[in-house]
Structures are given as C-alpha cells and as structure tokens.
N, C-alpha and C positions, 0 to 999 in steps of 0.2 A: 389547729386544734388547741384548746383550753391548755392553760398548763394548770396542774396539779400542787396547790402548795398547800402547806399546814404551818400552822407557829412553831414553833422555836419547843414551845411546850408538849403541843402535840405530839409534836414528834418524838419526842422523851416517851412519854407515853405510850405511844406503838412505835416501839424501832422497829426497824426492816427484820424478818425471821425468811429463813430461808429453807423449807422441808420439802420434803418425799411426797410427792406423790402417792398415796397409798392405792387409792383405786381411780373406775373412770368417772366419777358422779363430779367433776369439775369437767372433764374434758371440754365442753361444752364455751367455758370461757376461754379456757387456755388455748384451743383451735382460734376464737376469735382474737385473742390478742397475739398468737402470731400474725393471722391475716392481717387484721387491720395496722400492724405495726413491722410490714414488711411491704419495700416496695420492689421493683424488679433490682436493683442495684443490688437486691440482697443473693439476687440466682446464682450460682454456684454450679457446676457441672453436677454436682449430686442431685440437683433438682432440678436438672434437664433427664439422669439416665432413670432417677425416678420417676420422671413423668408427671412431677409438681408444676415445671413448669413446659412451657413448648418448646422456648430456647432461652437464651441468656435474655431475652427483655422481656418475656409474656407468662405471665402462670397461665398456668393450665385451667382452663374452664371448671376444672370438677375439685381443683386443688382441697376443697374442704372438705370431703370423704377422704381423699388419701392422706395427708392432714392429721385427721381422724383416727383414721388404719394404723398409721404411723403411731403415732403418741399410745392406742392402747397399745403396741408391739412395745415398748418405752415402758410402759408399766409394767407390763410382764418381768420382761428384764429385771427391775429392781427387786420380784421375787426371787429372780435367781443369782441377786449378787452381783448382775453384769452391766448399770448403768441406771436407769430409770429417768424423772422428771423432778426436778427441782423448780419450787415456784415460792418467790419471795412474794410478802406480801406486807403490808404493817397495818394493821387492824385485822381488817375481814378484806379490803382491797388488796388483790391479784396485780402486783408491779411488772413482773416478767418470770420468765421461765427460761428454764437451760436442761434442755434435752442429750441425756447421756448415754455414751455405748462404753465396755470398758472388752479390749481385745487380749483376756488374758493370754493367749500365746505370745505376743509380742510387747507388752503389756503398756499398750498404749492405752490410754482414757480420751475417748472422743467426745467432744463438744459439740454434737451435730446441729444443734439450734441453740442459740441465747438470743433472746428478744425482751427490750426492756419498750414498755407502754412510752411512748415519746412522748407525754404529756409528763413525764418525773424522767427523765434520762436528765446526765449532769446532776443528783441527786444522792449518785454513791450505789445506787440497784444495782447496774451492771457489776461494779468493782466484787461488791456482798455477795452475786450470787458467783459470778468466777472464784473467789475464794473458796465458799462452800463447794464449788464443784471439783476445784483442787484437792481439796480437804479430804474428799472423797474419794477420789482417784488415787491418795497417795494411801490410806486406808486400805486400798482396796490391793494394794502392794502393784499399782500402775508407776512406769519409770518416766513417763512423759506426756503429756498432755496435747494434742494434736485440734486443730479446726480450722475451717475453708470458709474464704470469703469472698465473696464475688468482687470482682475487680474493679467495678464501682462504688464500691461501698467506704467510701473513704475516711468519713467519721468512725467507722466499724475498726475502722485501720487502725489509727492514731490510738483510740480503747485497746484493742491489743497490744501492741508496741505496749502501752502505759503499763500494761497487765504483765510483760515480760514475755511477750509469744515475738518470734521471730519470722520473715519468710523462708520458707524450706523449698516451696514449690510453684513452681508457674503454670496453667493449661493451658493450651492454645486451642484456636480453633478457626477452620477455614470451611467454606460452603461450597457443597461441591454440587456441580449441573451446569444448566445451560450450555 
C-alpha cells in the first residue's frame, strides 16, 4: 500500500486532532479502516468469543455488520460517559480510530480497538491517539488503562511497550476433537 506523506508544512497546517465520535454518519469509513487495516494477527480471543472472527487466524465472513453493531454500541456509550470512539484525523482525512469502554466499578478504561491506517503508522497517530485515549480515561477518574493483543501482532507489541502498557496476561488455547 501507498504510503501517505505531506511536507513539513502541511503538516503544520493540519496537525493530527483527535475527537469524539459524536454520532454514526462516519461509521461507514471507520468500519472500513479497521478492516482494511487489520490483519488476522490482530484476533484476539475477544473476537473469537464475539464472533468477529472464526478463530485466532480467520475473520468471520459477516465481520462488517458486527463491526458495525459494534462501534454504534461505542457511540452510545460516549452518551453516557462510559467510553466511545475516538478518531484522529488531520484535515478531513480519517488516520485511525481507538474504540473505548470505561468499567467504572473497577475503573479500568478499555482500549478495545486502536487501528492506525498503515499507510501514515510510524507518523506519531498511534502515539496521539493513546494519549488522548489516556487523557480520557484518567478524566473520567479510570485508575488503569487495559488492552488485548493478539499474539502475532508484534509491531502492535513494541507500540505498547513504547506507550508504557505492560503484559499482565497470557490465553491459551488447545483444539479439541478428533
């Protein structure tokens, strides 16, 4: 894929902003730029027991309705305080998005998606929108920031690590029959 660059100046000129989701009249891009900017390395046991994907290497055939379902449940939310859809952009171009849950009883702030367009990743998007999503979280009087990465996704890795996220937890999984 193409990569995405602008001058020195342009980019002065649209810095990276990073807001709210307010309603669904975007969904439409932000469904496609997670698909198109996730590959199976990105499955997660959360999108095997959601049925995004079939297992750890295959999305799910319909993955773009639930997807969908998904992110409007994500907007709601940020009606009611408890997480929503953050999407950076600089102009009118959509860099990436980070999908938030915040579980005020134990007051984690969940990261359930951050997906930066891999034609601008190495650019500083990822960093800008984990900040903002922090930023949010600790606002929202969240004590710790939590999110799950598929155990292939080793670039995803190294970005956390850089970000300050730790591993806390391992899945396992074995196939049973035959």
């Amino acid at each position: 894929m193409k990569a995405l660059s602008l001058s020195a100046s342009a980019k002065a000129r649209h810095p990276i902003r990073c807001e709210f989701l307010a309603n669904a009249r975007r969904l439409r891009a932000i469904v496609r730029i997670i698909q198109t900017n996730t590959t199976t390395s990105y499955i997660t046991h959360s999108e095997v027991i959601e049925h995004r994907a079939e297992h750890t290497r295959r999305w799910a055939h319909f993955r773009r309705s639930l997807l969908a379902k998904d992110l409007k449940t994500a907007i709601r939310r940020r009606r009611r305080s408890e997480g929503g859809i953050l999407v950076a952009t600089r102009g009118r171009r959509m860099l990436g998005v980070a999908v938030l849950r915040f579980d005020r009883t134990h007051r984690y702030g969940i990261v359930e998606d951050i997906v930066v367009d891999e034609r601008v990743r190495g650019q500083g998007v990822g960093a800008r929108l984990m900040r903002a999503a922090q930023a949010e979280m600790r606002g929202a009087g969240m004590e710790h920031a939590i999110l799950e990465s598929g155990i292939r996704n080793v670039s995803a890795h190294a970005f956390f690590r850089r970000e300050g996220f730790r591993e806390a937890a391992i899945m396992f999984l074995k196939r049973l029959g035959d």
